[in-house]
Structure formats: C-alpha cells, structure tokens
N, CA, C and O atoms as CSV, one atom per row, in Angstrom:
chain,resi,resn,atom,element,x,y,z
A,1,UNK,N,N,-6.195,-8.009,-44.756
A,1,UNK,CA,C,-5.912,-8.481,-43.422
A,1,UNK,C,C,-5.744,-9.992,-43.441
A,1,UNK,O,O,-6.565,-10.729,-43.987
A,2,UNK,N,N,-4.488,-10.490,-42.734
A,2,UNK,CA,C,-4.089,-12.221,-42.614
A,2,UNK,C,C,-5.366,-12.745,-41.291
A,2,UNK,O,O,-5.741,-12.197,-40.255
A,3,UNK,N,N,-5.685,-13.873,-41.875
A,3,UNK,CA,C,-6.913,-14.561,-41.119
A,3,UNK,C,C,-6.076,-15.320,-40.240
A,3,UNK,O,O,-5.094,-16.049,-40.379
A,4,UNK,N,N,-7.051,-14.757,-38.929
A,4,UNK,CA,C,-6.315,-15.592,-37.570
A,4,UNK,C,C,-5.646,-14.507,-36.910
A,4,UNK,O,O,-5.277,-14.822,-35.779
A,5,UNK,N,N,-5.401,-13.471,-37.208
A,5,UNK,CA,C,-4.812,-12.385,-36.668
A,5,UNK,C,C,-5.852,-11.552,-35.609
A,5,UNK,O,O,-6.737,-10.840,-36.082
A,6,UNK,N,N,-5.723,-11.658,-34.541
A,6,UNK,CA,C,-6.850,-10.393,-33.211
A,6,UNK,C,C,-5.383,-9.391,-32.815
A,6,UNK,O,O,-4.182,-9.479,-32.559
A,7,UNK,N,N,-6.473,-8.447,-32.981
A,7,UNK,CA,C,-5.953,-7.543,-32.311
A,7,UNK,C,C,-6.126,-7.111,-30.674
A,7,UNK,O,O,-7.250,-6.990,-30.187
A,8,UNK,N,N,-5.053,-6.921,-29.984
A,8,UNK,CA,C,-5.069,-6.448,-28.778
A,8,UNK,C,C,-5.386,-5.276,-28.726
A,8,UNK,O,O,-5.082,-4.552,-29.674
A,9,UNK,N,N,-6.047,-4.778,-27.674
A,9,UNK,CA,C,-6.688,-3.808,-26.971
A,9,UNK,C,C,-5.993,-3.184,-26.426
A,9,UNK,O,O,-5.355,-3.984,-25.742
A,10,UNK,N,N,-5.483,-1.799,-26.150
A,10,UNK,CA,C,-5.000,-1.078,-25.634
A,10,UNK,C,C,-5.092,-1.018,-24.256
A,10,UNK,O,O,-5.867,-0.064,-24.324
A,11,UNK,N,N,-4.959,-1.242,-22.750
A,11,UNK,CA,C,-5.772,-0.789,-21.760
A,11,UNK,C,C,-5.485,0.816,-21.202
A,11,UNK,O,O,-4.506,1.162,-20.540
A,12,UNK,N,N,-6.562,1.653,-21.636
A,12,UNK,CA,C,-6.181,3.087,-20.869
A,12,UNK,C,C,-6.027,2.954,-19.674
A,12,UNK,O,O,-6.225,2.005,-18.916
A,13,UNK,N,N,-5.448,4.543,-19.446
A,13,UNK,CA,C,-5.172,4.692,-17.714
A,13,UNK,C,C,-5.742,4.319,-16.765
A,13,UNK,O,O,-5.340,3.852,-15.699
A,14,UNK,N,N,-6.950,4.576,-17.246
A,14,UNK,CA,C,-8.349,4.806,-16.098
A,14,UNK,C,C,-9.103,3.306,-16.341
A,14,UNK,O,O,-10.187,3.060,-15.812
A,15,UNK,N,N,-8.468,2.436,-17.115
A,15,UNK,CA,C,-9.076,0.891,-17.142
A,15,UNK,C,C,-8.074,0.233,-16.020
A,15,UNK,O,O,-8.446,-0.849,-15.568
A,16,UNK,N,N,-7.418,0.520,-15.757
A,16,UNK,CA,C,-6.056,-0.349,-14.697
A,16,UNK,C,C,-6.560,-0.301,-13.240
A,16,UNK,O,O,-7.206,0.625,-12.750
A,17,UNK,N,N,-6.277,-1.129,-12.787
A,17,UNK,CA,C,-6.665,-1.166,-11.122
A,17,UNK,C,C,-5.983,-0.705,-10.326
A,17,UNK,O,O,-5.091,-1.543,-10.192
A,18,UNK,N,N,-5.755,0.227,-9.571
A,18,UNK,CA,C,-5.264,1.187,-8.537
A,18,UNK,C,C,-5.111,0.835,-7.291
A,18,UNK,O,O,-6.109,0.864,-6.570
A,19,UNK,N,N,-3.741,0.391,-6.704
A,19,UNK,CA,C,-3.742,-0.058,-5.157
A,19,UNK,C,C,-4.060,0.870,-3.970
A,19,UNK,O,O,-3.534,1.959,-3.744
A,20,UNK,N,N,-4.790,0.395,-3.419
A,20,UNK,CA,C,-4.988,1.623,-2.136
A,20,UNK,C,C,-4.774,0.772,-1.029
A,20,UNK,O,O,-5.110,-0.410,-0.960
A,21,UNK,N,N,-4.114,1.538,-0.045
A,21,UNK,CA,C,-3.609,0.935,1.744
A,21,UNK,C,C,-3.640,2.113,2.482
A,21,UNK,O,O,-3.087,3.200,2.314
A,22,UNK,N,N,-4.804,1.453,3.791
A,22,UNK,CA,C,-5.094,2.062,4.449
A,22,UNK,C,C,-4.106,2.559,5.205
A,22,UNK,O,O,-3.025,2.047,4.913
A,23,UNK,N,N,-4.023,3.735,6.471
A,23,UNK,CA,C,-2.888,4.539,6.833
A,23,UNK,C,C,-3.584,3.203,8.382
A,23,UNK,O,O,-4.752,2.891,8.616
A,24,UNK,N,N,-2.372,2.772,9.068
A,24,UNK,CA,C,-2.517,2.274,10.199
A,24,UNK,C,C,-1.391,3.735,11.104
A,24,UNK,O,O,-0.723,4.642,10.607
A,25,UNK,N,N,-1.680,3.285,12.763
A,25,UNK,CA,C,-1.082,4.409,13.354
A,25,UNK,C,C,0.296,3.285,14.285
A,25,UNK,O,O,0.729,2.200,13.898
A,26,UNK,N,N,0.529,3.755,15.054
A,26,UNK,CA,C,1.772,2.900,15.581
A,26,UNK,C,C,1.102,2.014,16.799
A,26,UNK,O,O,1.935,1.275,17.323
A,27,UNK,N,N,0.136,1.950,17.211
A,27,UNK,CA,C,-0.384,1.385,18.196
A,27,UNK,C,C,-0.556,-0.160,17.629
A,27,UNK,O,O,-0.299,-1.208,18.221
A,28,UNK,N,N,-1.141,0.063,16.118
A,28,UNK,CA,C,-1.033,-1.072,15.138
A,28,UNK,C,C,-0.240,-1.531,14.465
A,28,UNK,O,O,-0.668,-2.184,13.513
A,29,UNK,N,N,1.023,-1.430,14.607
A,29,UNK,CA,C,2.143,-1.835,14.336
A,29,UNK,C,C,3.038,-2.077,15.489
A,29,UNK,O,O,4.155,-2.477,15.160
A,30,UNK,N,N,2.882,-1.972,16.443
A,30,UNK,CA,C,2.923,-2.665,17.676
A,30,UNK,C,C,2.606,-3.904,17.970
A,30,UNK,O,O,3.145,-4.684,18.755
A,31,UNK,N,N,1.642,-4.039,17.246
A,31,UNK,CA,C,0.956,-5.545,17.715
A,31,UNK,C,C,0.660,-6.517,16.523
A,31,UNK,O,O,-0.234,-7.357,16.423
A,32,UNK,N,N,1.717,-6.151,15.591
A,32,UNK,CA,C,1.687,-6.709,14.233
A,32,UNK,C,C,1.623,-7.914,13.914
A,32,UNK,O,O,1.835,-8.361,15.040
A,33,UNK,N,N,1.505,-8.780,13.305
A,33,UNK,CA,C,1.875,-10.005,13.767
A,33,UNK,C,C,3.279,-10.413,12.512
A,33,UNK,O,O,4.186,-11.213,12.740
A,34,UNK,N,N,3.097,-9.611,11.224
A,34,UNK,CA,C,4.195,-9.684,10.209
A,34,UNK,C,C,4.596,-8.521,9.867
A,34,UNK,O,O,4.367,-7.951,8.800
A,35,UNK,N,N,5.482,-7.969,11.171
A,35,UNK,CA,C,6.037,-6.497,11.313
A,35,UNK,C,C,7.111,-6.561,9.762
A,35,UNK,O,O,7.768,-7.477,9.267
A,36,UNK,N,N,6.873,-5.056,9.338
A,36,UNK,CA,C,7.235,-5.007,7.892
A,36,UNK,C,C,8.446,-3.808,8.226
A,36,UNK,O,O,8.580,-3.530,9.417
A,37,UNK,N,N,9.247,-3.157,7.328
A,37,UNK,CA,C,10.676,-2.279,7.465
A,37,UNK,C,C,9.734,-0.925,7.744
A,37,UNK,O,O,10.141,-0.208,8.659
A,38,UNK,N,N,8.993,-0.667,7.323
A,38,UNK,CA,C,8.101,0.708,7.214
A,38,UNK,C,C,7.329,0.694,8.684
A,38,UNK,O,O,7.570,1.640,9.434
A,39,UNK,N,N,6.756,0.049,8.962
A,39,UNK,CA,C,6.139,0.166,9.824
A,39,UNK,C,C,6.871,-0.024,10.975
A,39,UNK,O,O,6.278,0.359,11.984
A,40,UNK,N,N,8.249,-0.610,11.198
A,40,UNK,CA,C,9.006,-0.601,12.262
A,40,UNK,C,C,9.746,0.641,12.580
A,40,UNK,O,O,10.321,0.913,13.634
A,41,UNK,N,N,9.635,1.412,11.413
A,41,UNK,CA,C,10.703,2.776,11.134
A,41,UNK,C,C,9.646,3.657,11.971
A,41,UNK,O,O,9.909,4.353,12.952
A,42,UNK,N,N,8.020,3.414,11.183
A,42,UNK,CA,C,7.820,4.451,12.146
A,42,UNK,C,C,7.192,4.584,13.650
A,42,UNK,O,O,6.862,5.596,14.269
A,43,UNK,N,N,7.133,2.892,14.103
A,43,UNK,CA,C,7.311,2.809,15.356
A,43,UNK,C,C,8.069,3.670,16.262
A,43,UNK,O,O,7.620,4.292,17.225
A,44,UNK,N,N,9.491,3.624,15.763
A,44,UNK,CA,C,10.560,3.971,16.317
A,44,UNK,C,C,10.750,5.405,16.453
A,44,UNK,O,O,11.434,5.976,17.303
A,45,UNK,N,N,10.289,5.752,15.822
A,45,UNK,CA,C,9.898,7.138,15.297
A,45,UNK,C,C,8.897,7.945,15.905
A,45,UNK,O,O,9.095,9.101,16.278
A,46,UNK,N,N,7.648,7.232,16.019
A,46,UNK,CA,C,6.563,7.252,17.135
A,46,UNK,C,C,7.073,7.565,18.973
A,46,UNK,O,O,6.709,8.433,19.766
A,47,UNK,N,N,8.108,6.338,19.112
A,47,UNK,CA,C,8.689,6.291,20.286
A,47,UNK,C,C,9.491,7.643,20.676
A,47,UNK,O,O,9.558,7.956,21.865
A,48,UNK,N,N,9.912,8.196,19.990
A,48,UNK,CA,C,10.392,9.357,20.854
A,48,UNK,C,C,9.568,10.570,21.416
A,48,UNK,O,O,8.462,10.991,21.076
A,49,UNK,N,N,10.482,11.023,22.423
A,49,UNK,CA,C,9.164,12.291,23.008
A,49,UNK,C,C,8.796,13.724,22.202
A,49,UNK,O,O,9.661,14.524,21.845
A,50,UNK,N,N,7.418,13.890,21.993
A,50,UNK,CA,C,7.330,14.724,21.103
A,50,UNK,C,C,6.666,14.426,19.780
A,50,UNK,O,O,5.868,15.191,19.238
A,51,UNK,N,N,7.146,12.974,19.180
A,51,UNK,CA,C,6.815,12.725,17.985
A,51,UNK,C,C,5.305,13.028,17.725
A,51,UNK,O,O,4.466,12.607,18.521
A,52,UNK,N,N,4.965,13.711,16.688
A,52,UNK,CA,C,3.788,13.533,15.750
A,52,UNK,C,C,3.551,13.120,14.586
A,52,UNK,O,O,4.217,13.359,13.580
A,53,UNK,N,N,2.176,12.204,14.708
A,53,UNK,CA,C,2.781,11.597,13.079
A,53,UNK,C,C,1.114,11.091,12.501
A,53,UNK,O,O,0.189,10.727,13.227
A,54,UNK,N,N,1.106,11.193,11.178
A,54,UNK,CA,C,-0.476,11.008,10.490
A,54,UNK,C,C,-0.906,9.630,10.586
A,54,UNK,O,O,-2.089,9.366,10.374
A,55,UNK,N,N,0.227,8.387,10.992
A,55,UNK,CA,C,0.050,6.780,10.296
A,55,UNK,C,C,0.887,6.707,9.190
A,55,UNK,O,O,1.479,7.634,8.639
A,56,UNK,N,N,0.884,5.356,8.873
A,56,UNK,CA,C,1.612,5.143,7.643
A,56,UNK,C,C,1.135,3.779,6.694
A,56,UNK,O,O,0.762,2.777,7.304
A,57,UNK,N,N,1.151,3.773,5.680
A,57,UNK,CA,C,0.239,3.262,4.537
A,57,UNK,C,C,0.674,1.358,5.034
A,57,UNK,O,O,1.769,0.815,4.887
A,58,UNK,N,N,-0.130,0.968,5.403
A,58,UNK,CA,C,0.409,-0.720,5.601
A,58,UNK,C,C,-0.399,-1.693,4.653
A,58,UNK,O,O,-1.581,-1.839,4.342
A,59,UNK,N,N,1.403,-2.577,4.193
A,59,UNK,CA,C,1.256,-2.876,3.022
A,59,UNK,C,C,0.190,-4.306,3.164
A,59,UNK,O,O,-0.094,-4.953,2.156
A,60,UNK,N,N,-0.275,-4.636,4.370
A,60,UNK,CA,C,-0.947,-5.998,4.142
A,60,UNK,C,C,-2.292,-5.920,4.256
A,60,UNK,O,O,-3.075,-6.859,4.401
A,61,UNK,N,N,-2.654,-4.171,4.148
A,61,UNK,CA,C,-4.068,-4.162,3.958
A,61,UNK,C,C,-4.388,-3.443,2.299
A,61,UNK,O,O,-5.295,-2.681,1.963
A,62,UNK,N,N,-3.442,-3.933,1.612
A,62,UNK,CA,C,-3.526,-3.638,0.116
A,62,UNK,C,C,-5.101,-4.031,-0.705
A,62,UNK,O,O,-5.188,-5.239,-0.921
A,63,UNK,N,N,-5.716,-3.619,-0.943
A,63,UNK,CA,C,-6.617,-3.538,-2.169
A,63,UNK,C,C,-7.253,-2.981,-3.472
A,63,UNK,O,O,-7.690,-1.831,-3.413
A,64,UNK,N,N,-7.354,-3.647,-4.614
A,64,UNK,CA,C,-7.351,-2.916,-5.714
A,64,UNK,C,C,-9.075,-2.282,-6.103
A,64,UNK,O,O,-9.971,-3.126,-6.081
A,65,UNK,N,N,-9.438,-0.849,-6.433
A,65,UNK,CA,C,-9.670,-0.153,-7.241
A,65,UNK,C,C,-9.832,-0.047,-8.463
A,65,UNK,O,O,-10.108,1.046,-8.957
C-alpha cells in the first residue's frame, strides 16, 4: 500500500439523510407569504365546488432525517 493514500467510506442507504415536508392544506397556502407552483395548483384546485383533497407536501417546511 502507497503512504498517504485514505480510503473513502462508502455511505450506505440508511446512513443518508432523508427529506421530509409536512402536508399543509389550502387554507395555508392562502396566506403564504412565498406562494410556490405546487401549492398555487392546489389552491386552485381546492377552489372549485366539490373539491376534496389530503394537503400537499410544502416545500419550505423541508427537514432532514
């Protein structure tokens, strides 16, 4: 083995940090203050009569896992 040489570490799957975002509903994207393409879609979407809908993942409450 040449001296001065380290070896890198592999990082497995389950060593990596995982983004998670919470589901906001349209009431909160209403009152956004940095309304994003996703969350305006499903405003709009919200707005018609009838609509049902679970929320949708908003990206500025991102945190890693």
């Amino acid at each position: 083995m040449a001296k001065g040489k380290a070896v890198k570490k592999q990082k497995t799957r389950s060593d990596r940090k995982q983004a998670v975002l919470k589901l906001v509903l349209s009431d909160t994207c209403a009152v956004c203050k940095t309304p994003c393409a996703r969350g305006m879609r499903y405003l709009d979407h919200m707005r018609q009569p009838g609509a049902a809908g679970n929320g949708v993942p908003c990206i500025l409450t991102k945190t890693y896992v």
